[in-house]
Gaussian input, Z-matrix of N, CA and C with variables (Angstrom, degrees):
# hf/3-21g

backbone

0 1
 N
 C     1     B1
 C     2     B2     1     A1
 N     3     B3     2     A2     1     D1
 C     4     B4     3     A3     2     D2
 C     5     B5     4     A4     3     D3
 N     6     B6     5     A5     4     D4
 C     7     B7     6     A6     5     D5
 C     8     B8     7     A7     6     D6
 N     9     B9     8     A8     7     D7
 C    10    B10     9     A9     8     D8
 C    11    B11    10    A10     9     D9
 N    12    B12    11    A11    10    D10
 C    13    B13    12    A12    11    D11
 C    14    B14    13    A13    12    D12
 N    15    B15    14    A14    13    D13
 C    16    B16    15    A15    14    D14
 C    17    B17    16    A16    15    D15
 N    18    B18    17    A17    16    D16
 C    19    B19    18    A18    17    D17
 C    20    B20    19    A19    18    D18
 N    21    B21    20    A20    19    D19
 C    22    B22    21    A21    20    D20
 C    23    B23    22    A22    21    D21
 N    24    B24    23    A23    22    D22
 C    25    B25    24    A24    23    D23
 C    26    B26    25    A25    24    D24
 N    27    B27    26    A26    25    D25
 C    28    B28    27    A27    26    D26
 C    29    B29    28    A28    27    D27
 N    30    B30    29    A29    28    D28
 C    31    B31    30    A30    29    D29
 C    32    B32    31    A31    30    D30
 N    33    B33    32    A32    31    D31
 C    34    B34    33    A33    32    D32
 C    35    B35    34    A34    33    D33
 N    36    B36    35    A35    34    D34
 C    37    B37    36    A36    35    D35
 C    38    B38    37    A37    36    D36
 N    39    B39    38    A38    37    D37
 C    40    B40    39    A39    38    D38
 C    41    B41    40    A40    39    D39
 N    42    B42    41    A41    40    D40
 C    43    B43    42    A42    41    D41
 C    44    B44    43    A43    42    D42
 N    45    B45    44    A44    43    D43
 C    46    B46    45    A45    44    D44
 C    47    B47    46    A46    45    D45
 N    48    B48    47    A47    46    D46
 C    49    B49    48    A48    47    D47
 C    50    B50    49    A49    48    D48
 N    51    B51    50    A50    49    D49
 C    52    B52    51    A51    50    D50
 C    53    B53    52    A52    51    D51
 N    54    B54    53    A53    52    D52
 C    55    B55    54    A54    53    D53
 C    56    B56    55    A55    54    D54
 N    57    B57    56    A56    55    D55
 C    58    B58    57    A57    56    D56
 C    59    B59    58    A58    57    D57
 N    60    B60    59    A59    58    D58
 C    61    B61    60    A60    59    D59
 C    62    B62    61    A61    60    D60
 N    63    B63    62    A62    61    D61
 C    64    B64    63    A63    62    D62
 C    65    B65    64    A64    63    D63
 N    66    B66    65    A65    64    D64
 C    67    B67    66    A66    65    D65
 C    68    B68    67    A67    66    D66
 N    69    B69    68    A68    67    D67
 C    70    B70    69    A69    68    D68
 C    71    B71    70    A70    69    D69
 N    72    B72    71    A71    70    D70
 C    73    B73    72    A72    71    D71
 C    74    B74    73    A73    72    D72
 N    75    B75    74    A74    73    D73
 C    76    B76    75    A75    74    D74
 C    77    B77    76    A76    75    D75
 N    78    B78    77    A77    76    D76
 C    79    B79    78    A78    77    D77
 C    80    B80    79    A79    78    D78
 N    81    B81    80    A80    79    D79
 C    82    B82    81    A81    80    D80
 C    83    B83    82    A82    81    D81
 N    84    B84    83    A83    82    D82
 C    85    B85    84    A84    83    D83
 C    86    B86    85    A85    84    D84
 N    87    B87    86    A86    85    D85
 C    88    B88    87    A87    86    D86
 C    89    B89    88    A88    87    D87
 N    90    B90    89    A89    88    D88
 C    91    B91    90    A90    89    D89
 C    92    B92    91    A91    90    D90
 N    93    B93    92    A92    91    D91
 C    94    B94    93    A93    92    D92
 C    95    B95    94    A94    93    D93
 N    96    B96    95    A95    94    D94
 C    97    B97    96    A96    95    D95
 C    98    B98    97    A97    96    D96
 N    99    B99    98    A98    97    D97
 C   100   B100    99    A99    98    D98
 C   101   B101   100   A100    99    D99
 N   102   B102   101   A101   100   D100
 C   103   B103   102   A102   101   D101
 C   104   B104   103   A103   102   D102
 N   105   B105   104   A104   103   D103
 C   106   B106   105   A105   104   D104
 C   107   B107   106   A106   105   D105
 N   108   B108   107   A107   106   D106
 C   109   B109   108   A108   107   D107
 C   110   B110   109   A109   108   D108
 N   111   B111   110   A110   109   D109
 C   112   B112   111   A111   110   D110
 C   113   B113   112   A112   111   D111
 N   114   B114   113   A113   112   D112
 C   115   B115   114   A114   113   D113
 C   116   B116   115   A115   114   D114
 N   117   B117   116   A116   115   D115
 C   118   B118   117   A117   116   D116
 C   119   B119   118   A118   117   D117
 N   120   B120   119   A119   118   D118
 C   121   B121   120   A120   119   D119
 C   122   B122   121   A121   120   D120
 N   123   B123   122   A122   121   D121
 C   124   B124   123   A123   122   D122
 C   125   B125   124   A124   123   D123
 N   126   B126   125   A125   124   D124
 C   127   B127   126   A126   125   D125
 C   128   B128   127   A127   126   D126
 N   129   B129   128   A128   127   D127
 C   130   B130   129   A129   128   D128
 C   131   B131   130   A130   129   D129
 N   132   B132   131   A131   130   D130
 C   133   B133   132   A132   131   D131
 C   134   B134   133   A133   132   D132
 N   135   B135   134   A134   133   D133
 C   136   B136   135   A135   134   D134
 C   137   B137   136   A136   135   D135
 N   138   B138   137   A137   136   D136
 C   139   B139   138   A138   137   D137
 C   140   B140   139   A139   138   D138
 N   141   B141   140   A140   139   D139
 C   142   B142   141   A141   140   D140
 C   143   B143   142   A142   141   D141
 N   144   B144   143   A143   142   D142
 C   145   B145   144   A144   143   D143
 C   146   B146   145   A145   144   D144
 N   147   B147   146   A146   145   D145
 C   148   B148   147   A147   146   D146
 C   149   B149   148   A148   147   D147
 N   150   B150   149   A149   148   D148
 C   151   B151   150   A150   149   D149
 C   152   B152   151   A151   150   D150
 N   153   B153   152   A152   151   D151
 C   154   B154   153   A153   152   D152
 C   155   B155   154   A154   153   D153
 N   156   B156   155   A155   154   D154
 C   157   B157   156   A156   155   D155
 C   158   B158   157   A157   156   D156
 N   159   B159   158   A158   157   D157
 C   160   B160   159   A159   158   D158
 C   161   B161   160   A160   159   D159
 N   162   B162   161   A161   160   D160
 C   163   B163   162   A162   161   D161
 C   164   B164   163   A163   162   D162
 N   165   B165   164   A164   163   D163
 C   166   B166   165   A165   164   D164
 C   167   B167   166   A166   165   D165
 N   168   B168   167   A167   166   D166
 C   169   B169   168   A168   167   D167
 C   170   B170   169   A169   168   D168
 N   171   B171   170   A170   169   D169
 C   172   B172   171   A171   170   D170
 C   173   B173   172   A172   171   D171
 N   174   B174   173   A173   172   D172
 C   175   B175   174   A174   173   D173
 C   176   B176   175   A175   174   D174
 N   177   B177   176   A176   175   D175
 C   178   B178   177   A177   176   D176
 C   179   B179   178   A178   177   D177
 N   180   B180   179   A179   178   D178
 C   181   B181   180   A180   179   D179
 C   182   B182   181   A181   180   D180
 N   183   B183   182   A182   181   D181
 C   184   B184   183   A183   182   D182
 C   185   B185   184   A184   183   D183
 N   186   B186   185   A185   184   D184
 C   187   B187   186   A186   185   D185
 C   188   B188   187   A187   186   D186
 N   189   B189   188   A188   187   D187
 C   190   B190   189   A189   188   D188
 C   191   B191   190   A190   189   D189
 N   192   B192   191   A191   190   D190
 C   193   B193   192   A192   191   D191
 C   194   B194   193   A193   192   D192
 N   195   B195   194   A194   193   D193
 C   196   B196   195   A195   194   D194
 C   197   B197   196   A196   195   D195
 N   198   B198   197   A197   196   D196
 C   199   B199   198   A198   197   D197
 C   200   B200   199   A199   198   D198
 N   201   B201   200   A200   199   D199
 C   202   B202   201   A201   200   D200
 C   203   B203   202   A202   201   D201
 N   204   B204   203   A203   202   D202
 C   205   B205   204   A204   203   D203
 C   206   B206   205   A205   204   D204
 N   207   B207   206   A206   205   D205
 C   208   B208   207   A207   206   D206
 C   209   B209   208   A208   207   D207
 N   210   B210   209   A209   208   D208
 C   211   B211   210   A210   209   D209
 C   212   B212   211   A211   210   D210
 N   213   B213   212   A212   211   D211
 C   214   B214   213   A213   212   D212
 C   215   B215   214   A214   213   D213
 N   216   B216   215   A215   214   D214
 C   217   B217   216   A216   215   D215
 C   218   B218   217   A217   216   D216
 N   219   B219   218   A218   217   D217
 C   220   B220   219   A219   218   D218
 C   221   B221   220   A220   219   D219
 N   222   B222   221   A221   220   D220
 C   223   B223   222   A222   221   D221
 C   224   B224   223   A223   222   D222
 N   225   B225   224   A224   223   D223
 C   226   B226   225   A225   224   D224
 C   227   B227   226   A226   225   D225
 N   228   B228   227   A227   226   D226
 C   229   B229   228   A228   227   D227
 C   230   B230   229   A229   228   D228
 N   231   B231   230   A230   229   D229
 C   232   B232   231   A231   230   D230
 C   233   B233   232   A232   231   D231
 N   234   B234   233   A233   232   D232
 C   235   B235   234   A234   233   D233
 C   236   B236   235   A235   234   D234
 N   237   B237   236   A236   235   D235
 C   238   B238   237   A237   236   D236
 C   239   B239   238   A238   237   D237
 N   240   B240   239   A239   238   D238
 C   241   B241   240   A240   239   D239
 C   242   B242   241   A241   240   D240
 N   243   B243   242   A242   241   D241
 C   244   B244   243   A243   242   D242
 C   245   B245   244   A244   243   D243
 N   246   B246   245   A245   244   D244
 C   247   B247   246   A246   245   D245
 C   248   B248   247   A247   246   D246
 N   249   B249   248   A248   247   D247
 C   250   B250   249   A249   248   D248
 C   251   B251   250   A250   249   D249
 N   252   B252   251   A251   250   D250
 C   253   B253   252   A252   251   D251
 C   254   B254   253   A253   252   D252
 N   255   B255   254   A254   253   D253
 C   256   B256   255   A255   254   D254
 C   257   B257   256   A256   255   D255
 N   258   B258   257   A257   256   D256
 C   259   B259   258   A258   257   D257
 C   260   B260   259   A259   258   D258
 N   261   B261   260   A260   259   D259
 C   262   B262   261   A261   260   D260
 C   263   B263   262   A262   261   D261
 N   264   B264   263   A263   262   D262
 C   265   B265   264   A264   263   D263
 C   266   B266   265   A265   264   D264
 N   267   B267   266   A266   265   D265
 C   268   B268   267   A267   266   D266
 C   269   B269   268   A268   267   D267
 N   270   B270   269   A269   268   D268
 C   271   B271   270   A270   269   D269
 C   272   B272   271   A271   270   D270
 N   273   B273   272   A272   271   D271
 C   274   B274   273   A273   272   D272
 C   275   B275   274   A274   273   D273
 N   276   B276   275   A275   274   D274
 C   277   B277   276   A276   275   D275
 C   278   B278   277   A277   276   D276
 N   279   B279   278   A278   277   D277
 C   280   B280   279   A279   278   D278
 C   281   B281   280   A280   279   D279
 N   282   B282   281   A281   280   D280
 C   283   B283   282   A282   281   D281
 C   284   B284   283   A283   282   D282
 N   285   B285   284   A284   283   D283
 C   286   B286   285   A285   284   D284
 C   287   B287   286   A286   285   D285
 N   288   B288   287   A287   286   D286
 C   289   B289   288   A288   287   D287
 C   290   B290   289   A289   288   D288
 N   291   B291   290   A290   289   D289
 C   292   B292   291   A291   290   D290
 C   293   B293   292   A292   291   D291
 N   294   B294   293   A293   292   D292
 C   295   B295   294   A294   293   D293
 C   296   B296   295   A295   294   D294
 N   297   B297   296   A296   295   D295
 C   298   B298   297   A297   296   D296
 C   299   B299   298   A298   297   D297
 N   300   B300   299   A299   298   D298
 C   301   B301   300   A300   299   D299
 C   302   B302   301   A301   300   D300
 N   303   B303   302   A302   301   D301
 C   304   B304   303   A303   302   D302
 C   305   B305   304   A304   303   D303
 N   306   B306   305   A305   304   D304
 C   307   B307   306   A306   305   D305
 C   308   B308   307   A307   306   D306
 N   309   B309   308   A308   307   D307
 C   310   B310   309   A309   308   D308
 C   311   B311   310   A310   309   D309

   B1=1.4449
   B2=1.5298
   B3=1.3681
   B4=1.6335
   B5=1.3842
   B6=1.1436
   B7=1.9985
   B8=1.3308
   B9=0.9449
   B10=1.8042
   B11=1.4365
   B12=1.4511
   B13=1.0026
   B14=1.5776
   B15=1.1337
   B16=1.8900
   B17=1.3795
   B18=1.2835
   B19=1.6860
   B20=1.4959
   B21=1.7175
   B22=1.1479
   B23=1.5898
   B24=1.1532
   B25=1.6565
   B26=1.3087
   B27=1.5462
   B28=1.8770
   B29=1.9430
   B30=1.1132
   B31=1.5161
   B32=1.3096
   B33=1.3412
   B34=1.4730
   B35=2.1608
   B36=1.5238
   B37=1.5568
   B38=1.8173
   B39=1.3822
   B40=1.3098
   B41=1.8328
   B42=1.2776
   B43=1.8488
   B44=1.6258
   B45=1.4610
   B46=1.1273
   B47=1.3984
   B48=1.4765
   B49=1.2605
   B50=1.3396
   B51=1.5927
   B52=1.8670
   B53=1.6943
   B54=1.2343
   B55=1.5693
   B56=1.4685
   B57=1.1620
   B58=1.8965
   B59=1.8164
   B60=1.0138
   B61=1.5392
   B62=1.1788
   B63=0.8852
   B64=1.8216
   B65=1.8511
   B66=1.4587
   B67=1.5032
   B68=1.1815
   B69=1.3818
   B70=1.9179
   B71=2.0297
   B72=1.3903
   B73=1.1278
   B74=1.8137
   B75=0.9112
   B76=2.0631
   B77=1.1489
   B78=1.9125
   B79=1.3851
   B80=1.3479
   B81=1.8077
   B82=1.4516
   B83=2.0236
   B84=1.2222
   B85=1.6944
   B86=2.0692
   B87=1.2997
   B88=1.5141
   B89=1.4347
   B90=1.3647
   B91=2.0776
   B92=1.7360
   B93=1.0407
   B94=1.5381
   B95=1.6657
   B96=1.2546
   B97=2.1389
   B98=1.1614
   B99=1.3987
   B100=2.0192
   B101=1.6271
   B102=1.6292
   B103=1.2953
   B104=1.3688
   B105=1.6416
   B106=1.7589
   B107=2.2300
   B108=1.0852
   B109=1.5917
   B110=1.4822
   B111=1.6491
   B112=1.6769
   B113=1.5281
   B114=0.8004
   B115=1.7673
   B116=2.1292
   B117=1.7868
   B118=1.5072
   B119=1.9096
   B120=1.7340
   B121=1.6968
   B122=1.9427
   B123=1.6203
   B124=1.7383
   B125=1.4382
   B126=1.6181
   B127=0.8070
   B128=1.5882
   B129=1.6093
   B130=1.3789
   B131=1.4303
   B132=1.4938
   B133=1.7072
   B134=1.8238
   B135=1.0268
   B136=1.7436
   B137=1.3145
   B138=1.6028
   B139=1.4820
   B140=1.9193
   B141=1.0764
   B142=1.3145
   B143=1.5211
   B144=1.2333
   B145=1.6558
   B146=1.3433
   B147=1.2570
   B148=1.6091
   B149=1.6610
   B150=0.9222
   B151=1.3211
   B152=1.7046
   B153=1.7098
   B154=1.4313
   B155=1.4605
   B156=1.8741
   B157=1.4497
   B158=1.4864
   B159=1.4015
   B160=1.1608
   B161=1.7058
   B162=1.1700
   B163=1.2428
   B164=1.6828
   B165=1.3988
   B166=1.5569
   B167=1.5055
   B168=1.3827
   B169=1.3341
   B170=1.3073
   B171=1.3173
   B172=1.6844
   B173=1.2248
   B174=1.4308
   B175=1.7121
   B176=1.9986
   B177=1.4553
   B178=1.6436
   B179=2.0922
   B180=1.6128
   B181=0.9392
   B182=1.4929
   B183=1.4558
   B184=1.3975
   B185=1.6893
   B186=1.0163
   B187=1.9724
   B188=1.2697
   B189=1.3461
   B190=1.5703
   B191=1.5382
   B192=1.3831
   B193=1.6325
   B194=1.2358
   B195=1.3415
   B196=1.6719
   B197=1.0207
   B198=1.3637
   B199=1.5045
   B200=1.6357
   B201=1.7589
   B202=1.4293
   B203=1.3954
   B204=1.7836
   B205=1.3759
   B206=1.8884
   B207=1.2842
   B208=1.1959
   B209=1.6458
   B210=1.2517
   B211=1.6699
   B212=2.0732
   B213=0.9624
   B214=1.5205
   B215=1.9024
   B216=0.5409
   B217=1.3282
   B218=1.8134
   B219=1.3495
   B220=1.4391
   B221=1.4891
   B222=1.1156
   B223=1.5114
   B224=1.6698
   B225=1.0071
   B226=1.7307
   B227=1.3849
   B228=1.6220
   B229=1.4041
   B230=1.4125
   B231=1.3581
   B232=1.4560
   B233=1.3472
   B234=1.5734
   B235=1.4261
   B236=1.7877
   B237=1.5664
   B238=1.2561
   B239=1.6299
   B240=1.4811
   B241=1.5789
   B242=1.8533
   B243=1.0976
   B244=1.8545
   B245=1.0976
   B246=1.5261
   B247=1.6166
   B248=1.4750
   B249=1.5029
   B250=1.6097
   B251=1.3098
   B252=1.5200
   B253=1.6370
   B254=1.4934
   B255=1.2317
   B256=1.4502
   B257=1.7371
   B258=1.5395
   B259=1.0237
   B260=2.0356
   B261=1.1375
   B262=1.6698
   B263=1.0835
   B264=1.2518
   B265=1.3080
   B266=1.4503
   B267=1.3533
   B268=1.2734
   B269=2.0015
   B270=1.1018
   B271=1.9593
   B272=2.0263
   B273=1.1451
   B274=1.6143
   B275=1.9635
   B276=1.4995
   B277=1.4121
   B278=1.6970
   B279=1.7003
   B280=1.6987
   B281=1.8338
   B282=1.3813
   B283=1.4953
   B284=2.1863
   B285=1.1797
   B286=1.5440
   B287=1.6519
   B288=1.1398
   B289=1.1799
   B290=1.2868
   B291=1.3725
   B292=1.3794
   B293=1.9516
   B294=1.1446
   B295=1.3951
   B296=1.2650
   B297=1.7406
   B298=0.9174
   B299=2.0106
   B300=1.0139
   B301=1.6196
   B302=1.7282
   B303=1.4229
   B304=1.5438
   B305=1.4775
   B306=1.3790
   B307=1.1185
   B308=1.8706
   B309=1.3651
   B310=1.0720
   B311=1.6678
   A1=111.57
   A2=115.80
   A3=119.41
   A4=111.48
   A5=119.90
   A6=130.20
   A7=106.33
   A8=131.81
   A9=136.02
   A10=94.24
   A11=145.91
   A12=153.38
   A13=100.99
   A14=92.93
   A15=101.59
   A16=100.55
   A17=115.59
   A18=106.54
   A19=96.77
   A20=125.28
   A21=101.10
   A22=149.84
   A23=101.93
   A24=115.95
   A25=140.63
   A26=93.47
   A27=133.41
   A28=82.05
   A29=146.37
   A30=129.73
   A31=91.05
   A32=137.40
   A33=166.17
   A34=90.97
   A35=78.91
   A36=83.96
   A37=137.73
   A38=100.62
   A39=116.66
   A40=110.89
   A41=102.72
   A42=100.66
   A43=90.55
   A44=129.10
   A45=130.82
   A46=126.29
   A47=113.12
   A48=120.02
   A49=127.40
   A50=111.01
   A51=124.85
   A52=86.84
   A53=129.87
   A54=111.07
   A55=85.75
   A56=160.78
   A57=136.96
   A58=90.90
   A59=138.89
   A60=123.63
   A61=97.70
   A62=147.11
   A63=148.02
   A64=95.58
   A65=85.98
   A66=83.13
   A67=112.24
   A68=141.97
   A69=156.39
   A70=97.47
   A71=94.85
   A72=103.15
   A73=138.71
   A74=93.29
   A75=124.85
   A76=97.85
   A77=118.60
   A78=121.88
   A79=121.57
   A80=97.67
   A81=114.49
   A82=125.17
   A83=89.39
   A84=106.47
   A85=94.38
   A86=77.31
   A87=80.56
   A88=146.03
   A89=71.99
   A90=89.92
   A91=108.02
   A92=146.44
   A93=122.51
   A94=136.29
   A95=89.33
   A96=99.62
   A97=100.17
   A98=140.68
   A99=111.55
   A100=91.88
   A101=158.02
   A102=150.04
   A103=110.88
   A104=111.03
   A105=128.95
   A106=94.32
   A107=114.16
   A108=102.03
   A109=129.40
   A110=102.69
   A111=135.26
   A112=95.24
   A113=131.60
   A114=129.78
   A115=100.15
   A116=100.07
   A117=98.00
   A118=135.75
   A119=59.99
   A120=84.30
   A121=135.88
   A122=88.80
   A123=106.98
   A124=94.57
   A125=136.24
   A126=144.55
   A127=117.98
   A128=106.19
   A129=106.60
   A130=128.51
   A131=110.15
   A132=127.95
   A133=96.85
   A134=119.57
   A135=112.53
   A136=142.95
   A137=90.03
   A138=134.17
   A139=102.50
   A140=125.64
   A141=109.37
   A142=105.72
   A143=140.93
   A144=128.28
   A145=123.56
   A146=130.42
   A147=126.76
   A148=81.53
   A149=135.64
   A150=168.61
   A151=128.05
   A152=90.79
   A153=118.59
   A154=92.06
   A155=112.41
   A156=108.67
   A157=96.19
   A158=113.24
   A159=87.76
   A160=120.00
   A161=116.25
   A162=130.49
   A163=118.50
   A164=93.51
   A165=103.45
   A166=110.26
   A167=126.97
   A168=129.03
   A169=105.66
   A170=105.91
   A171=111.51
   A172=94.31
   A173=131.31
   A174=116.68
   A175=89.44
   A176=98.27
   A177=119.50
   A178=96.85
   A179=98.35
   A180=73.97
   A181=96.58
   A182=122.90
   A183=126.26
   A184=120.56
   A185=101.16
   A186=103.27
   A187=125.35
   A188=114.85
   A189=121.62
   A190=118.88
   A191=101.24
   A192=103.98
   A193=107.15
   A194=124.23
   A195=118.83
   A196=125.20
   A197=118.89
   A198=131.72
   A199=118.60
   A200=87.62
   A201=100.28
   A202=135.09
   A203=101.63
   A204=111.85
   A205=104.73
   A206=110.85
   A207=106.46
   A208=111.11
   A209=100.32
   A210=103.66
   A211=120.44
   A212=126.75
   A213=140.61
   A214=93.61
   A215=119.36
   A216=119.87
   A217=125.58
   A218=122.87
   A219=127.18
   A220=107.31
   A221=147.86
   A222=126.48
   A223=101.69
   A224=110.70
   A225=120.16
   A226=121.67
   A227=114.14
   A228=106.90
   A229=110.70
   A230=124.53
   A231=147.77
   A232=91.18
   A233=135.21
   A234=132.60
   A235=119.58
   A236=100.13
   A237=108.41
   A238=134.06
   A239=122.02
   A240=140.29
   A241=97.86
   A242=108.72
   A243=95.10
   A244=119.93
   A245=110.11
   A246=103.27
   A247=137.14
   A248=94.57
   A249=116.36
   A250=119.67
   A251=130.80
   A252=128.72
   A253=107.49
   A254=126.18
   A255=119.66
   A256=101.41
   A257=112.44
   A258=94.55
   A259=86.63
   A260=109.59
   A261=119.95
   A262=132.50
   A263=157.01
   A264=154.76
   A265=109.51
   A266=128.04
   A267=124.84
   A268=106.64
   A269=100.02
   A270=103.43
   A271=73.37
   A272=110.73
   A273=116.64
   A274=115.29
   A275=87.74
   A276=101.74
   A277=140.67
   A278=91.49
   A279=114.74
   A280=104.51
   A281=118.56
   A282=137.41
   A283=71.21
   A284=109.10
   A285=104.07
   A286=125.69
   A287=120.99
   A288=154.93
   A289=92.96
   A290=131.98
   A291=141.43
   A292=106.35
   A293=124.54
   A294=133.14
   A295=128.97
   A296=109.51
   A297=138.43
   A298=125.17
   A299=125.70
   A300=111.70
   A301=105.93
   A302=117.30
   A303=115.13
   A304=96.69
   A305=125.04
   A306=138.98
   A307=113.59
   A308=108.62
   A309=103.09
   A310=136.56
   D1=-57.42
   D2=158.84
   D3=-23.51
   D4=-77.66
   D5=-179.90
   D6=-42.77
   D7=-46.13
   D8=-177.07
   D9=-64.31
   D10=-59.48
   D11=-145.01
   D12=-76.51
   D13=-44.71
   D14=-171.59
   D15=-70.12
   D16=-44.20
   D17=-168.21
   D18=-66.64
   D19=-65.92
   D20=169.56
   D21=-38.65
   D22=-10.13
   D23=157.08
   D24=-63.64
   D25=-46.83
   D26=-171.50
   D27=-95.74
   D28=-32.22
   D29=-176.82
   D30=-78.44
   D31=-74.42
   D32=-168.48
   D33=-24.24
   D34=-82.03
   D35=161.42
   D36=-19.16
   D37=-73.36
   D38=178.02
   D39=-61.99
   D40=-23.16
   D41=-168.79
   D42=-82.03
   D43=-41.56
   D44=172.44
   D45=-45.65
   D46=-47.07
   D47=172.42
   D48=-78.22
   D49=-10.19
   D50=-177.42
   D51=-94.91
   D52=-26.32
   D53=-169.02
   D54=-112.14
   D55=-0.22
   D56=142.35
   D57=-61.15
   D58=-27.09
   D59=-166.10
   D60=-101.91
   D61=-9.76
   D62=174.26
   D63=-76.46
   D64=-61.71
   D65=-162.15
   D66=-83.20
   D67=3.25
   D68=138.39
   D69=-37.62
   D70=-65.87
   D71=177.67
   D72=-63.09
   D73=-17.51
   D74=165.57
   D75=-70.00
   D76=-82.18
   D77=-176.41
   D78=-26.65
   D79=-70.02
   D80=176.59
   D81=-36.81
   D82=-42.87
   D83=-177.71
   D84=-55.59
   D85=-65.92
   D86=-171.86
   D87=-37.63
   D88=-62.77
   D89=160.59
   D90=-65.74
   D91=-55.86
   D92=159.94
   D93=-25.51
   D94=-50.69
   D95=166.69
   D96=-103.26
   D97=24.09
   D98=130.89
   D99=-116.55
   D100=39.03
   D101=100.05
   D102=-46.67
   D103=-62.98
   D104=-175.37
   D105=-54.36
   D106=-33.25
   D107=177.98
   D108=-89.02
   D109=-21.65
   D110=170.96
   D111=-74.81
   D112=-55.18
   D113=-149.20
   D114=-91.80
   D115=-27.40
   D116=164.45
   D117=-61.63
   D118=-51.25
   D119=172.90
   D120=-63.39
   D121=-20.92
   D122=174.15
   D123=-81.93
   D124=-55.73
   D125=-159.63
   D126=-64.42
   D127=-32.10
   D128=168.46
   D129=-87.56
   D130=-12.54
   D131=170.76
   D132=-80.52
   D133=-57.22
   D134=165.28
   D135=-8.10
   D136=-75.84
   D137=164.13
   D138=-56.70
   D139=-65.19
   D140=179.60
   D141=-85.04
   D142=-4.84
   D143=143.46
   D144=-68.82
   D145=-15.65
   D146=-164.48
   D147=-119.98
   D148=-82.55
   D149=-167.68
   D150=-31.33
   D151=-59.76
   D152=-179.93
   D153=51.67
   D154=77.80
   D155=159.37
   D156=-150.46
   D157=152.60
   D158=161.28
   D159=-103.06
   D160=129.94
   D161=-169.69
   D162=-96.67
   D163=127.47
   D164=-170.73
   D165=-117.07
   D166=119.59
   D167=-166.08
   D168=-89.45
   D169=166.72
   D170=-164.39
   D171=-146.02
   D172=-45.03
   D173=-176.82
   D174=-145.34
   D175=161.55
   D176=-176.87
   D177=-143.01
   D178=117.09
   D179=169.98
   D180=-126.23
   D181=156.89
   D182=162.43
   D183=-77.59
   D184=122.10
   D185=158.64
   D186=-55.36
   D187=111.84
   D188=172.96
   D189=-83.60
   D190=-16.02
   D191=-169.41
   D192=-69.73
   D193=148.89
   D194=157.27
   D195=-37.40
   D196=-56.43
   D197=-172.48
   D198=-41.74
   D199=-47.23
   D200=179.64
   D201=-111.59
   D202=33.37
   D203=-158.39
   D204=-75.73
   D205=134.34
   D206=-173.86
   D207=113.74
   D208=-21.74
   D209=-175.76
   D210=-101.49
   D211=126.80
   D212=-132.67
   D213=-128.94
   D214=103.34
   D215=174.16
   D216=-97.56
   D217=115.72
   D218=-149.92
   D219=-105.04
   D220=120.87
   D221=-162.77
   D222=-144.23
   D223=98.74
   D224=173.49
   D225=-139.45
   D226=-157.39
   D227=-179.52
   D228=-129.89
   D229=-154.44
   D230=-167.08
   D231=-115.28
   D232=110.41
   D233=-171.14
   D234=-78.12
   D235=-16.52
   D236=152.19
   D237=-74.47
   D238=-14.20
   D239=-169.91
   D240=-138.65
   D241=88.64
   D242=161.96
   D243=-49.75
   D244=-40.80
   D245=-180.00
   D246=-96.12
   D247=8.82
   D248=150.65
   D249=-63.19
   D250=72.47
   D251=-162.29
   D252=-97.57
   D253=153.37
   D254=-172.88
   D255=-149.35
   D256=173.51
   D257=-168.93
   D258=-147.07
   D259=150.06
   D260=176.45
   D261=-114.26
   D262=75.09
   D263=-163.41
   D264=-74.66
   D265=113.41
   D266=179.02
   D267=-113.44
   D268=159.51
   D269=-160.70
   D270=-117.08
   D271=114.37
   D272=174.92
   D273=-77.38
   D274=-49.95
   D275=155.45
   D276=-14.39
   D277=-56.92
   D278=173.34
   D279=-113.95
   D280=57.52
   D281=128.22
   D282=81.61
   D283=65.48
   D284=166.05
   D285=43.69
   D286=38.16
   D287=-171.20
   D288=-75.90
   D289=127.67
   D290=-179.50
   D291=-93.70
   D292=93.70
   D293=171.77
   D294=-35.24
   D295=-69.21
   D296=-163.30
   D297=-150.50
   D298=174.37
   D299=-158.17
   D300=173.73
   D301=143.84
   D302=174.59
   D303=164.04
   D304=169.13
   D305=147.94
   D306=-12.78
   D307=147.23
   D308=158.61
   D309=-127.22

């Protein structure tokens, strides 16, 4: 009866610890694609405030490095010129604040 009890403990256990990591991993997902939709969306109001283009994004990537934790990088074009490519650096840190910007 003891042994039954324990395994149900040690199972009980393990389902607990696979669903805090499921749902770590849910959260986590999430908050990346509404940053990745926050950091698009500054970047395309920017672009037609500095710019006067309208700018269509194609990839967002986030910084993993330390160095550059906090920093979001926006990379699209001029929807009138495909090969007008540009690129956006947004600082996430200071409420999506656009850094830096130019050709790409």
């Amino acid at each position: 009866m003891g042994k039954l009890k324990e395994k149900n403990i040690i199972i009980l256990i393990i389902l607990a610890i696979i669903a805090l990591i499921i749902g770590f991993t849910i959260k986590n997902t999430h908050e990346k694609n509404i940053d990745k939709e926050k950091s698009a969306k500054a970047a395309i109001e920017h672009m037609k405030k500095e710019e006067n283009i309208d700018f269509v994004v194609t990839d967002v990537k986030i910084e993993t490095h330390f160095e550059l934790s906090g920093s979001i990088t926006v990379r699209g074009y001029d929807k009138n010129d495909k090969q007008n490519k540009f690129y956006v650096d947004i600082n996430k840190i200071q409420n999506y604040k656009v850094k830096t910007w130019g050709k790409d």
